[in-house]
N, C-alpha and C positions, 0 to 999 in steps of 0.2 A: 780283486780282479784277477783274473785269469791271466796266464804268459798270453793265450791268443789274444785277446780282449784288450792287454795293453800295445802287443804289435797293430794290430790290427787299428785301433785308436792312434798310434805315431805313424802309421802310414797314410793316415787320413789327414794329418796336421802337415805332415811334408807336403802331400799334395796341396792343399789348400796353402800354404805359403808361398809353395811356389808360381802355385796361379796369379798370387797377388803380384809377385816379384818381379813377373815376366812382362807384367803390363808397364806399355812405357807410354810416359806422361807425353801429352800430346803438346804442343806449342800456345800460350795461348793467342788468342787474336793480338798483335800491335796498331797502335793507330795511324803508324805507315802502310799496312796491308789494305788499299783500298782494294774493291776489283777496277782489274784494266782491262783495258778493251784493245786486243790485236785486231791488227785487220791484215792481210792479205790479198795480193792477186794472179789471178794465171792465165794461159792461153791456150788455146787449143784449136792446132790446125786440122780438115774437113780430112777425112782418108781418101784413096784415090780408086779404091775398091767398095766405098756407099752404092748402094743400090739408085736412089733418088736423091735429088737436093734436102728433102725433110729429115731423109736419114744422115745425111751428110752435116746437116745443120746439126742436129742432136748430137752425134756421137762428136762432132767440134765441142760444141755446148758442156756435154759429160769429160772429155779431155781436158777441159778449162778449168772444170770445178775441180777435179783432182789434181791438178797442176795447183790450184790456187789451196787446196786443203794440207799437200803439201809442203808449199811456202809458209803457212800458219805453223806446221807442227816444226819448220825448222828453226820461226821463233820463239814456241814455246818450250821445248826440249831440246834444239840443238842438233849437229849433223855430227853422223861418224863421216873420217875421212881414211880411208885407206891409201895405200898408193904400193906399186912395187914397182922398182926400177931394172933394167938387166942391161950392164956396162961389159963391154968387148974392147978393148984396146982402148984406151980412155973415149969411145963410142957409147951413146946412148942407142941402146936395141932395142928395145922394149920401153914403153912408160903408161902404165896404168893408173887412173885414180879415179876410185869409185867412191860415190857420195849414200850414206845409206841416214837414214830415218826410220826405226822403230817404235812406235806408239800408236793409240788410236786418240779418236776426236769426236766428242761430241760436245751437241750443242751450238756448234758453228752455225749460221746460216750465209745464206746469199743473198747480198745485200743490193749487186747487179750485176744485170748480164747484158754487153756489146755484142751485137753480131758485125763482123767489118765486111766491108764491100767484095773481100777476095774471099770471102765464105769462112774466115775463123770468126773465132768468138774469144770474148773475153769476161770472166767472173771473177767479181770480186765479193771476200767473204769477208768475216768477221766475227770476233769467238770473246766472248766474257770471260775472265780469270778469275775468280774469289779466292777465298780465305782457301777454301779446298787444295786449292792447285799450289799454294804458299807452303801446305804442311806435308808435300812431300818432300818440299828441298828445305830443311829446319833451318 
């Protein structure tokens, strides 16, 4: 064999070990991993700028579901909380705290939807967890 021939062959063996290396073993199923079932609810008041009651009922309707898909992901992922305080003479000046939630959702549906008398609404959803959603938190 050739010097190229034999480089060229242990460059091919590093690559392919490494490939192997780098894969990480997945969890396997436990027989406490059933799927659960979150549910969720939310509300959503009518704007005061709607065009019509139809539109006013919908975009309540759509405030609801996002308020209620919301509540879902802050129980399945959890909330950041931030806060910053700004003290002046042992005075509170300032107090900020903002609640944040980054993830997406699917899968959820809507399981019902309340219109109440004063023109909100209220939907409640509901979202199946499997084995999937187990193997990102190992």
């Amino acid at each position: 064999m050739t010097g190229r021939t034999v480089f060229v062959a242990a460059v091919l063996a590093v690559m392919v070990l490494a490939g192997c290396a780098s894969q990480q073993a997945q969890p396997e199923p436990r027989a406490e991993w059933v799927p659960i079932k979150i549910s969720a609810k939310g509300a959503g008041a009518p704007p005061a700028t709607a065009v019509n009651q139809a539109q006013a009922r919908l975009m309540a309707e759509r405030a609801a579901k996002v308020d209620a898909l919301r509540n879902l992901l802050e129980q399945a992922y959890g909330v950041t909380i931030s806060s910053h305080t700004t003290v002046k003479d042992f005075i509170t000046q300032n107090d900020t705290i903002r609640a944040r939630v980054e993830a997406f959702v699917r899968g959820a549906r809507v399981v019902d939807t309340r219109y109440l008398n004063d023109g909100s609404a209220e939907v409640d959803v509901e979202l199946t967890l499997g084995y999937e959603f187990r193997r990102i938190f190992p």
